[in-house]
N, C-alpha and C positions, 0 to 999 in steps of 0.2 A: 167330814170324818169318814174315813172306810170300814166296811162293814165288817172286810174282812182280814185278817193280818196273817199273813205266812210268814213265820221265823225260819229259816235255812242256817243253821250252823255249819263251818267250812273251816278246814286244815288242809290248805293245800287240794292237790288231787283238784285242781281246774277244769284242765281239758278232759279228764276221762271221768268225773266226776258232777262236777256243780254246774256245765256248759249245757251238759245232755241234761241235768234235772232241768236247768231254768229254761231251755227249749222247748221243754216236751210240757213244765210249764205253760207257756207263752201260748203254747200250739192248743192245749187242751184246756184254759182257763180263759172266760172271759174277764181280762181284770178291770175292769170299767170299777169295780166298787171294792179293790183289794189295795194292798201294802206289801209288798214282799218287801222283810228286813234279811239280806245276807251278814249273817255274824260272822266275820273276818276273823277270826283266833290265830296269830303267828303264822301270818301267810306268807309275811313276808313281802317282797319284790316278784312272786309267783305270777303277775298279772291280773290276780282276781278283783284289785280297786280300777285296774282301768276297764275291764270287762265290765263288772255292776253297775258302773258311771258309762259306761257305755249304750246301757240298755236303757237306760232314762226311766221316765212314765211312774210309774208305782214299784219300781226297785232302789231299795233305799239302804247304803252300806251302813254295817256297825264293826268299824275298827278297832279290832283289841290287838293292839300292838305283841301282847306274848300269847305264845300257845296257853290257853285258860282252860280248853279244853270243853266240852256237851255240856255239863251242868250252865257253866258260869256264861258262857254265849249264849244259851237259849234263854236264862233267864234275864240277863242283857236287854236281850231282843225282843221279850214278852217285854220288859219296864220302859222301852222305849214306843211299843207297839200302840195304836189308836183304835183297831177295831174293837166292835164288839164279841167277834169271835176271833179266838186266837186259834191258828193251824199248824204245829209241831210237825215241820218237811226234813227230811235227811237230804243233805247232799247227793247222795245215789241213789236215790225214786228218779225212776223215771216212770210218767205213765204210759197207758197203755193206749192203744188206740181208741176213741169212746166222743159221746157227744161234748161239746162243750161243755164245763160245768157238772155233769156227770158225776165226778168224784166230790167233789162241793156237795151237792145234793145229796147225796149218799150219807155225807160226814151231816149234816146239817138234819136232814128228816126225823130222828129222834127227838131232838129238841121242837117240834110242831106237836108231837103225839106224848109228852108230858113233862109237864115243869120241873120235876125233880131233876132231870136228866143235866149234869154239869159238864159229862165230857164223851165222846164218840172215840170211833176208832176204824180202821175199816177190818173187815172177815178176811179178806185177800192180802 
């Protein structure tokens, strides 16, 4: 089971969009212990199931045949999701240059320094 689950919700917007997140992704995640689910809303024939099925490893589509729109894809994608921490990604994040895991850590370090803490965020 993965630690960690990134939900990516996606309406089109491929290549100028969800190619450069899942890149910059890939470049600045070590996913050895993650789940990335792309929630597919009405994307159509866009190319984005053969692109997520392309990248294999811990990317994992969730096809919704009509536009359902942010709500109903992200919460898709959290009910199908296995980590213990769940990661709410837009399709247009891209990160920034930074150590591996970096932004992980960031999101994650409040939950070490007290138990009440149920959800992070980043300042940037």
């Amino acid at each position: 089971m993965p630690k960690f689950s990134i939900i990516i919700p996606t309406y089109k917007h491929l290549s100028d969009c969800l190619i450069p997140c899942c890149e910059s992704l890939i470049k600045y995640t070590d996913l050895t212990d993650f789940e990335v689910i792309i929630a597919s809303n009405g994307c159509g024939d866009d190319g984005t199931r053969e692109y997520i099925e392309s990248l294999g490893g811990p990317f994992k589509l969730l096809w919704i045949e009509e536009q359902a729109g942010y709500t109903i894809s992200t919460s898709r994608g959290i009910g199908m999701s296995k980590g213990e921490y769940v990661i709410l990604l837009n399709n247009d994040c891209i990160f920034k240059e930074q150590p591996k895991n970096q932004w992980v850590d960031i999101l994650i370090e409040p939950f070490t320094k007290d138990e009440k803490v149920a959800i992070t965020g980043p300042m940037l």
